[in-house]
C-alpha positions in Angstrom: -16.4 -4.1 -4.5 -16.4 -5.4 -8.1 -18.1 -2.7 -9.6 -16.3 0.6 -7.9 -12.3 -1.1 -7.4 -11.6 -4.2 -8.9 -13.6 -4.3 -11.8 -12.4 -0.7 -13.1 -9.0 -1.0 -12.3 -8.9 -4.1 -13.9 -10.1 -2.9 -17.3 -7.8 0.5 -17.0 -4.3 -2.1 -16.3 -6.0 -4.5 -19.6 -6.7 -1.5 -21.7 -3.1 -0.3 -20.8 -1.2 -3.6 -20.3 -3.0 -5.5 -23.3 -5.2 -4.0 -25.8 -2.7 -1.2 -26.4 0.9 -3.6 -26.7 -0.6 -6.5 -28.5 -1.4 -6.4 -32.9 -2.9 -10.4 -33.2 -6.3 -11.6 -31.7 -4.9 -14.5 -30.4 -2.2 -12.0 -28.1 -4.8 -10.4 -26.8 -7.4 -13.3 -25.6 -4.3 -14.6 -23.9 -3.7 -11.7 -21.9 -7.2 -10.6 -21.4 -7.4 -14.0 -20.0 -4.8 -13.7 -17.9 -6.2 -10.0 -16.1 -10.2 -12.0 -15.6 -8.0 -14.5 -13.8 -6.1 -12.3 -11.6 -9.0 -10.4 -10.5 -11.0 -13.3 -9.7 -8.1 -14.8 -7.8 -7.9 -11.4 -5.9 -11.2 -11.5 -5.1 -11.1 -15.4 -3.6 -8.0 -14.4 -1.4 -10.6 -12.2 0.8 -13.7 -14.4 0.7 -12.1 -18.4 0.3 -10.5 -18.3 3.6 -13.6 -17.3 5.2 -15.3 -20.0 3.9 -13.1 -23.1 4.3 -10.5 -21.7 6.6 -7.6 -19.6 6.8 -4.9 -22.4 7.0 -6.8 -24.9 4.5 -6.2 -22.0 1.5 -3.3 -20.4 2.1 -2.1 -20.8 -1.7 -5.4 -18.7 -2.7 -4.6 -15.8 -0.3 -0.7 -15.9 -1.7 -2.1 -16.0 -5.4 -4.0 -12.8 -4.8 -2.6 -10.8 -2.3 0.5 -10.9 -4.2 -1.3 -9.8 -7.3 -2.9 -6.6 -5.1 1.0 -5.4 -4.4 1.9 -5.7 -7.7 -1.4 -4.4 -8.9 -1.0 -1.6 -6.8 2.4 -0.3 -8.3 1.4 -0.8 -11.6 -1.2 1.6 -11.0 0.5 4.0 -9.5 3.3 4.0 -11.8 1.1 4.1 -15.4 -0.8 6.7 -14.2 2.2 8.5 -13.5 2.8 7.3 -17.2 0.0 9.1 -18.5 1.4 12.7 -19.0 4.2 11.8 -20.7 2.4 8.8 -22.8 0.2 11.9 -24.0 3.0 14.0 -25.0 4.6 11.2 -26.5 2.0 10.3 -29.0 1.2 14.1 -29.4 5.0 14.6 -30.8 7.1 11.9 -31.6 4.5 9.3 -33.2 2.7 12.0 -35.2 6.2 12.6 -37.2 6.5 14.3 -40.7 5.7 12.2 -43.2 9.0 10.9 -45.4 8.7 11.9 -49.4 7.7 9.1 -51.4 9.2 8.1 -54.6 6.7 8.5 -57.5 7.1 5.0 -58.7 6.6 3.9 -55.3 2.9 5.0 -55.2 1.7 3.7 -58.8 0.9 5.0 -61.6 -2.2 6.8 -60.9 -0.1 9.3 -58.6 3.0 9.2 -60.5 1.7 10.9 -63.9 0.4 13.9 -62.4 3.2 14.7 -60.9 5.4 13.7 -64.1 3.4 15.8 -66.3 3.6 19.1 -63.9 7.8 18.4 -64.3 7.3 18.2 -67.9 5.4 22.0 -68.1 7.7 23.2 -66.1 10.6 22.1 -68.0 8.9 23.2 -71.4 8.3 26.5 -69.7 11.8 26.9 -69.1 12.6 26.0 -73.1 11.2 28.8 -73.7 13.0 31.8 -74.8 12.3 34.8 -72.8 10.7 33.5 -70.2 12.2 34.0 -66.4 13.3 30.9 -64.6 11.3 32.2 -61.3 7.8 32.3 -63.9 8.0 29.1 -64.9 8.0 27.6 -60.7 4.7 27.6 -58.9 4.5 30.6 -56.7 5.1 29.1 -53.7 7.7 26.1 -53.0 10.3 24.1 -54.9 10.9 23.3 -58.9 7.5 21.1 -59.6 10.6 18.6 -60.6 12.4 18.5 -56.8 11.9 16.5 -53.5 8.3 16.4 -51.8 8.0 18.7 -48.7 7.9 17.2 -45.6 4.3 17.2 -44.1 2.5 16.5 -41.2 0.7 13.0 -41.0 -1.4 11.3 -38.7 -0.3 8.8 -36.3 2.3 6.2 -36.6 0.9 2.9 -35.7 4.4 1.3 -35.2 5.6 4.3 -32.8 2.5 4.3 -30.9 2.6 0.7 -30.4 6.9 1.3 -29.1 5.4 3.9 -26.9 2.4 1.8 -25.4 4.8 -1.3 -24.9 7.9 0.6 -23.7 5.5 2.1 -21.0 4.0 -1.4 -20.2 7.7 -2.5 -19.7 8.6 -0.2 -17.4 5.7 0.0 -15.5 5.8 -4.2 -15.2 9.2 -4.2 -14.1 9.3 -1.3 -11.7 6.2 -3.1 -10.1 7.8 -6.4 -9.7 10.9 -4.6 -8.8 9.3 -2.3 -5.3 6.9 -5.6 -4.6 10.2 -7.9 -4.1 12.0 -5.2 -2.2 8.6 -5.1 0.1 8.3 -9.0 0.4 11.8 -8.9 1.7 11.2 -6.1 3.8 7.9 -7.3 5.6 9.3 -11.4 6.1 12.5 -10.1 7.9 13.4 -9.1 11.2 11.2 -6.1 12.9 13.1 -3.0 13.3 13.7 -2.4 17.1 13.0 1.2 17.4 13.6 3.0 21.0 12.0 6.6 21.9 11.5 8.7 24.8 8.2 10.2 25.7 8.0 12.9 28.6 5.1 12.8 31.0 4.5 15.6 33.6 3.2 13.5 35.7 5.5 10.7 35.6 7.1 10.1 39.3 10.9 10.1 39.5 10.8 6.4 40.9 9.5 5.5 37.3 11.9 7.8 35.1 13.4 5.7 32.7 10.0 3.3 32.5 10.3 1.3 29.6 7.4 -0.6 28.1 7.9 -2.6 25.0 5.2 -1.5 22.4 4.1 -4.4 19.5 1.0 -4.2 17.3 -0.2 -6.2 14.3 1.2 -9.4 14.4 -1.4 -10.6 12.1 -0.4 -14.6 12.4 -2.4 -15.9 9.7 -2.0 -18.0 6.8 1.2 -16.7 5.7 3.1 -16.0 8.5 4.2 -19.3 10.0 5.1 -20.2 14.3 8.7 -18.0 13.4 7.1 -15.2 12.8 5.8 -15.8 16.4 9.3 -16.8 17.7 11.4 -13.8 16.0 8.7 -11.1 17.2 9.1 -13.3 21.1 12.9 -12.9 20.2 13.2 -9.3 20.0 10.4 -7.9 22.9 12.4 -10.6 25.4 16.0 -8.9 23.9 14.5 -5.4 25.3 14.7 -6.0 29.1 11.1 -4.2 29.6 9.3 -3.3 32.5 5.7 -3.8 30.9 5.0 -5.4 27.5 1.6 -4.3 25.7 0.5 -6.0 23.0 -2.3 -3.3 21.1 -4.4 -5.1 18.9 -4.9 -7.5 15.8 -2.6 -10.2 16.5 -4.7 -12.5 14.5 -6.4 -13.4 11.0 -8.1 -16.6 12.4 -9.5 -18.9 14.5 -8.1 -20.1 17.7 -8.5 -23.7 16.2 -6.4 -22.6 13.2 -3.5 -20.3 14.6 -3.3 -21.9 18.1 0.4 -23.7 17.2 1.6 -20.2 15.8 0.6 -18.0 18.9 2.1 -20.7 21.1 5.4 -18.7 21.2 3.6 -15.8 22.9 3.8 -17.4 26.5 7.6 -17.6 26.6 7.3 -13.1 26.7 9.1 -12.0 29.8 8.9 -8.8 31.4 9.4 -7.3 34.8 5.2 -6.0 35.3 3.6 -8.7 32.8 2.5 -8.4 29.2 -1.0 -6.9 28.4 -3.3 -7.0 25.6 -6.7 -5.1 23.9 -8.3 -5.9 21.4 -7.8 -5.0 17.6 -10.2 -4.7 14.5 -9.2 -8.3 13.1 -9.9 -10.2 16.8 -14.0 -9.3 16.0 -12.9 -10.7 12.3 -12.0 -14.3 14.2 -13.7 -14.9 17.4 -12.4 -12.4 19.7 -14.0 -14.1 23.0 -12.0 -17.3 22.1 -9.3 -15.4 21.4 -9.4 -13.2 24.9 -9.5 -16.9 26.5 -6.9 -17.8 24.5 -4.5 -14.8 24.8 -5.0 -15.4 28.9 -4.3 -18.4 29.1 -0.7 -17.6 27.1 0.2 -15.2 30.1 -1.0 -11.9 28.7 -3.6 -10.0 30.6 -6.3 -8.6 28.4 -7.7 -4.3 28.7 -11.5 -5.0 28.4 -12.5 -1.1 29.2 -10.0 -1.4 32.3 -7.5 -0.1 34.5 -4.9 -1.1 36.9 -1.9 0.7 39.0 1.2 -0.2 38.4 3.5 1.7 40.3 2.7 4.7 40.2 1.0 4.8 37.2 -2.4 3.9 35.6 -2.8 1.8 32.9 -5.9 1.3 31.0 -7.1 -0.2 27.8 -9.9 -0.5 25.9 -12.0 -2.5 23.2 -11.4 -1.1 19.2 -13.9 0.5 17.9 -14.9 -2.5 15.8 -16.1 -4.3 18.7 -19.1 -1.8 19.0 -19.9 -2.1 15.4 -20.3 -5.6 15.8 -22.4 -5.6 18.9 -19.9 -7.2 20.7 -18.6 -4.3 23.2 -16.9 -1.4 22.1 -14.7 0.7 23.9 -16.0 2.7 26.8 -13.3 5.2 28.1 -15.7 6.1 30.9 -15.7 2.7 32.7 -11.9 2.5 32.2 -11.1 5.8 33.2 -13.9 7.7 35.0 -12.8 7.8 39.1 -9.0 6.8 39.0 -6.7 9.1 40.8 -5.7 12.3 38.7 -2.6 12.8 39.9 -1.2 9.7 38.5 -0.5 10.1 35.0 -2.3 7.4 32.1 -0.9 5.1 29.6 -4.0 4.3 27.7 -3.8 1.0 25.4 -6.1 1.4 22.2 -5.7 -0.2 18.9 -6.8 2.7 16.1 -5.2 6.3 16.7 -8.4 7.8 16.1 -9.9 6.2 19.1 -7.2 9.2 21.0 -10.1 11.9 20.4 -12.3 10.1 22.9 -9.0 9.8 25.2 -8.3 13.3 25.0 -11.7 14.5 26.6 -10.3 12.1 29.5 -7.2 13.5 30.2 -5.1 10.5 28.8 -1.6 11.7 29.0 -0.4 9.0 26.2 -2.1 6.9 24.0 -0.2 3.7 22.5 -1.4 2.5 19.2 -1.1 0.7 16.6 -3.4 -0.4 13.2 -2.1 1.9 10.4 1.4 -0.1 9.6 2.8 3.0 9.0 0.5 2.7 5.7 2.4 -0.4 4.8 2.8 0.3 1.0 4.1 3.8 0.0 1.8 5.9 -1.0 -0.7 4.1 1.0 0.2 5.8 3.4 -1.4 8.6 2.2 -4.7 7.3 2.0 -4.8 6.2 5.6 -4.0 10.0 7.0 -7.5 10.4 5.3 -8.8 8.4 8.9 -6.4 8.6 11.2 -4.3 10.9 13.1 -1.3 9.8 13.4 0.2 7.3 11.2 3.7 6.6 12.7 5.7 7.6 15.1 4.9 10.0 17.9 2.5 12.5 17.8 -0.6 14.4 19.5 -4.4 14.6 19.3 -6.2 17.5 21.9 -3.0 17.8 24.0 -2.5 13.5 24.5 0.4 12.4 23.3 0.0 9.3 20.7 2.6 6.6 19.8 1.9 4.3 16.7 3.6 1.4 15.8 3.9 0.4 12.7 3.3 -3.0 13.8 5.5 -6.6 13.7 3.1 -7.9 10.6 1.3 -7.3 7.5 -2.2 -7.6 6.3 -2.9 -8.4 3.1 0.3 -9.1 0.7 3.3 -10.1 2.8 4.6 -6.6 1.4 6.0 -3.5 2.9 7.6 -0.6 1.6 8.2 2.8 2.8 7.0 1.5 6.4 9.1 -1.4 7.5 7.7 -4.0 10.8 8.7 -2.7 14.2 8.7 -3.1 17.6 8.9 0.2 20.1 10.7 0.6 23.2 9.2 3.4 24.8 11.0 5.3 27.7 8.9 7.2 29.8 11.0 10.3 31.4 9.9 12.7 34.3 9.6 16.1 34.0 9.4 16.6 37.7 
């Protein structure tokens, strides 16, 4: 991790940030110092908590989670820089070099020049000779202005450009990072869509099930982020509440108090839950003991009828990876009654590929944030499917969330928290 992220990006943001805005020594220990601190206190917010707790070091995560935002958009906007750093220092800081007074270079440089005038001028004494003789063949009088010339590099321009560019990419970092804290502490967006399903019975048009992912309560979330998220799923007047994955970054011991909220969700058919990549991060048995005993029902690779219809869930994908049961879509859904249509609860979008080959007819999901951070976003298409929003994978129909949290900085831009009420519709 050191040697192919943090430890180049580090020395691209000095190189750009330090050693080309500062002229004294003593400018640039200070803020090389400053970059070897910020990358070491990046890399503590992902490895401290695991050693002495999550709750214990909650100032180590905030330190360097809010330095990988900020980070992040200086990166992006510097090497957007780059192009027109290059031109700049092609054009404007190699300008023509300004004529020099001869007594303003010494001696040395001034005679020559002096004694060329003084030819010239005899030259022109003379009787019978033409004016245009006595001038060099190319040029102005000998006795005129220098012509201006091309020079090399102005140090003082360069240095404006370097720190001009620093500036602006420093402030529009700070800037987006703000807007994102903002954006990720406040109020999920209550978003409300309507998904067909051919299967769907008429007695169920109009089925609404109330769609949450990615709570993450952690270190810096806090029990209101619990409440408000309670809040607005109760405010929705479901039928069915599922709750798709990584609703943790901790132990039960640590986060107990802030999931405590969770038991006071309401719902006609009950709330359920599967598991998510970050439950296998923080003991996901206690967790599936825990989540239980708060009145949600967990999906271990599992179906039940509810009216007509089947819901299933199953583990994430990181459960297999870490020997502790991965998903299995044949024990969920192998033998249930095909005429009833599926709602399939699985925390990564990808896991829909798998769903597809067993005639899932939608797949809720959640894990990408939407990308979170703008472009992120970007990056995580890459692995998944579908990113946001509604989509499909192999003719199943997939719904992500962009989920009620945030991993990693409290920071989201481009993809703001949400919670989904979905309405199924008939089509019979």
């Amino acid at each position: 991790m050191v040697l192919v992220v943090v430890g180049p990006i580090h020395w691209y943001l000095w190189k750009r940030l330090v050693k080309d805005t500062t002229t004294t020594r003593r400018g640039r220990r200070i803020g090389t110092a400053a970059i070897v601190a910020l990358a070491v206190a990046l890399l503590a917010a992902f490895i401290v908590p695991r050693v002495i707790g999550a709750k214990a070091s909650w100032i180590i995560p905030l330190v360097g989670y809010m330095w990988l935002a900020v980070l992040f958009y200086l990166l992006v906007v510097l090497l957007v820089l780059e192009i027109p750093r290059l031109v700049a220092n092609r054009i404007w800081a190699r300008g023509p070099m300004r004529a020099v007074a001869p007594d303003a270079v010494g001696t040395a440089q001034a005679e020559p020049v002096r004694v060329a005038a003084t030819s010239a001028e005899a030259a022109l004494a003379e009787p019978g000779l033409p004016e245009a003789a006595a001038r060099p063949a190319d040029g102005p009088p000998a006795n005129g202005p220098l012509p201006p010339a091309a020079g090399p590099v102005d140090p003082s321009r360069r240095l404006l450009i370097a720190r001009g560019a620093a500036i602006f990419a420093g402030l529009t970092a700070v800037g987006i990072t703000g807007y994102g804290v903002r954006t990720a502490l406040g109020d999920p967006v209550l978003k409300r869509v309507q998904i067909p399903l051919a299967k769907l019975p008429r007695g169920l048009d109009g089925y609404k099930i109330a769609l949450v992912s990615d709570i993450h309560l952690g270190p810096l979330t806090g029990v209101e982020h619990s409440r408000r998220i309670v809040r607005s799923i109760n405010g929705m007047n479901a039928d069915l509440i599922a709750v798709v994955g990584d609703l943790v970054d901790g132990s039960v011991a640590e986060l107990a108090d802030e999931a405590a909220p969770l038991r006071e969700l309401s719902s006609r058919d009950g709330a359920y839950f599967v598991t998510g990549n970050h439950e296998y991060f923080s003991g996901a048995e206690e967790w599936l003991v825990e989540v239980d005993r708060l009145g949600m029902r967990p999906l271990q690779n599992e179906r039940l009828e509810i009216r007509g219809l089947t819901l299933a869930g199953v583990n994430d994908l990181s459960g297999g990876d870490l020997g502790e049961g991965g998903p299995d879509f044949g024990k969920a859904l192998d033998g249930r009654d095909p005429a009833k249509p599926v709602v399939l609860l699985a925390h990564q979008p990808i896991q829909a590929f798998e769903a597809a080959k067993h005639g899932v007819d939608l797949q809720l999901s959640g894990h990408t944030h939407g990308g979170q951070m703008v472009p992120f976003n970007l990056i995580a298409g890459l692995q998944q499917p579908v990113i946001s929003g509604l989509g499909e994978v192999d003719g199943t129909q997939v719904y992500v969330t962009n989920g009620a949290g945030f991993w990693g900085p409290p920071v989201r831009v481009g993809a703001p928290p949400d919670i989904t009420l979905i309405e199924l519709r008939s089509q019979a």
